[in-house]
C-alpha positions in Angstrom: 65.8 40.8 90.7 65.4 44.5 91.3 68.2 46.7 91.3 69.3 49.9 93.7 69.3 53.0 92.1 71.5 55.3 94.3 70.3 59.0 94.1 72.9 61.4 93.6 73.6 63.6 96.2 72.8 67.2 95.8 76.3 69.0 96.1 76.3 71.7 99.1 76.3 75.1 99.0 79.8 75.2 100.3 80.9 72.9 97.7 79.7 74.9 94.5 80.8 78.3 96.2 84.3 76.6 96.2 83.9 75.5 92.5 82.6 78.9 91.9 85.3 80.5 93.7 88.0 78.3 92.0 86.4 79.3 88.3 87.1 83.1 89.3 90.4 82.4 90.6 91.4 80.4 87.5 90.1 83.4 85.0 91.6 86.0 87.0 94.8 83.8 86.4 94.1 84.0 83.0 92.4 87.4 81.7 93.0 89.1 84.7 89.8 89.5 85.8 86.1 87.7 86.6 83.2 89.6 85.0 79.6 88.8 87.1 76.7 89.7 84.5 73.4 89.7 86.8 70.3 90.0 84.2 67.1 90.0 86.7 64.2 88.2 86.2 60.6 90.0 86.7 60.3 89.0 89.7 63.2 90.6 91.2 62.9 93.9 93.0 66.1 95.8 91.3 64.7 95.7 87.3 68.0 96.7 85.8 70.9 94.7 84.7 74.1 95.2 86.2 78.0 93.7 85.8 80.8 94.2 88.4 84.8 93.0 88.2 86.4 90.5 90.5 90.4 91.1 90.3 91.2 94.7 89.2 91.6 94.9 93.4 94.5 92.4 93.2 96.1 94.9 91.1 95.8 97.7 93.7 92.8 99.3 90.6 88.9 99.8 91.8 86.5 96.7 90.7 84.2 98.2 88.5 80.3 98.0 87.8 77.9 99.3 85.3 74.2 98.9 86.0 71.7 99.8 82.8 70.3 98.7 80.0 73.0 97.5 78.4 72.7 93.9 79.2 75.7 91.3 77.8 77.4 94.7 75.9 78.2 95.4 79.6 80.6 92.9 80.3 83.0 93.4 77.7 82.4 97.1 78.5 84.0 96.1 81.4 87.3 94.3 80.4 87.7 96.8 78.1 87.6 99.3 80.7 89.9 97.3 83.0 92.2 96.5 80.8 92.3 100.5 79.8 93.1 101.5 83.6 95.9 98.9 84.4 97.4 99.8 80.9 97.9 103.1 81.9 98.6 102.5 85.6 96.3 104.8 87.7 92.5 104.5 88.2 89.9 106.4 86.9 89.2 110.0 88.9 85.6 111.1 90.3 83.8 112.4 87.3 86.1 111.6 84.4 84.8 111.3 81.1 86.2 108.0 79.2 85.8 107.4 75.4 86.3 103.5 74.3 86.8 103.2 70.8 83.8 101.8 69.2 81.7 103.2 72.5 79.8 105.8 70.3 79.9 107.8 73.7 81.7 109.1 76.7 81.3 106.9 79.9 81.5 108.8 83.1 83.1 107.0 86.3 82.2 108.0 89.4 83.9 106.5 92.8 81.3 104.6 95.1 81.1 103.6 98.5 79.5 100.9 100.6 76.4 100.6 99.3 77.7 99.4 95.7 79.7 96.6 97.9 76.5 95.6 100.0 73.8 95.5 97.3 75.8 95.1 94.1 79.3 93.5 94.0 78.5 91.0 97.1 80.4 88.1 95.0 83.3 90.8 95.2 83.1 90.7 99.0 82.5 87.0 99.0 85.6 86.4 96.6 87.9 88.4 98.5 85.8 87.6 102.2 86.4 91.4 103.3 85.1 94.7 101.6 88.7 96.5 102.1 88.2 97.1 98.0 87.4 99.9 95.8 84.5 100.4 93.4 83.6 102.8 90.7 80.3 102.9 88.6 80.6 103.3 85.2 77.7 105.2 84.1 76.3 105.2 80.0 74.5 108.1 79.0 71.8 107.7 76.4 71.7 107.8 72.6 72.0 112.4 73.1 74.8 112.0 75.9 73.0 113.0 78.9 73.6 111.1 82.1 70.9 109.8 84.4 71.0 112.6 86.7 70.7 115.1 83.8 67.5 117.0 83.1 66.4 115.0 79.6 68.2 111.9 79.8 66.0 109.4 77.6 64.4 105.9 79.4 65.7 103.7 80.0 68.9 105.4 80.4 67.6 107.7 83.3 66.4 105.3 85.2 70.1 104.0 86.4 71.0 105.0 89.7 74.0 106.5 90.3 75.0 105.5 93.1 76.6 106.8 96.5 76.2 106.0 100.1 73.2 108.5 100.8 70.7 106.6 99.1 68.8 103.5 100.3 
């Protein structure tokens, strides 16, 4: 006698955005924050790697995101960053230089607008389902501490945008 196999249903994409959604709520609980690593394939049109916060906003503090070359290093980049700015109870200003302890060299944070919300912290948007939040980039110079922008900055270092809401 032959026997039904039942096929298991795919879930929905409103199902694992929920789970999703409910993993971020459940480490924001915990470590006060969700940090989204995004490592493109290549195939994708944006080469670079790039990490963003979810929950510094809950705190009335920026989400922040650093796009570049520094892959996994990023994220904990990141918390440490976070955790830096709540400890001390303001955000970082436009511009300012920030030395990590075991960084090797100055990060620069610069305040960005919409376009970092539509094209790079859209699970920030998603999370929160408005873009009412703050971002600021968190830019690496290379190996010789010059910043993208800066005449001599070394690949792949120079490549990072820095971004603000005149580019597209």
């Amino acid at each position: 006698m032959a026997t039904k196999t039942r096929r298991k249903r795919k879930p929905s994409i409103n199902t694992i955005k929920k789970q999703l959604f409910e993993e971020y709520e459940a480490n924001i609980a915990m470590y006060g924050r969700q940090v989204i690593g995004v490592f493109p394939t290549r195939d994708d049109t944006f080469p670079l790697n790039f990490a963003y916060t979810i929950g510094n906003h809950e705190k009335g503090f920026p989400e922040l995101l650093v796009i570049g070359p520094s892959g996994e290093e990023s994220m904990g980049l990141l918390n440490a960053l976070s955790t830096l700015m709540i400890e001390r109870g303001t955000s970082f200003y436009d511009g300012e230089t920030v030395q990590l302890i075991g960084a090797g060299v100055a990060l620069k944070m610069r305040a960005v607008g919409q376009l970092a919300k539509s094209q790079f912290t859209t699970q920030v948007t998603a999370y929160y389902q408005e873009a009412a939040y703050d971002v600021q980039q968190v830019v690496i110079p290379d190996p010789n501490g010059r910043y993208p922008s800066e005449p001599g900055c070394a690949p792949p270092y120079r490549d990072v945008p820095i971004l603000n809401d005149t580019m597209h």
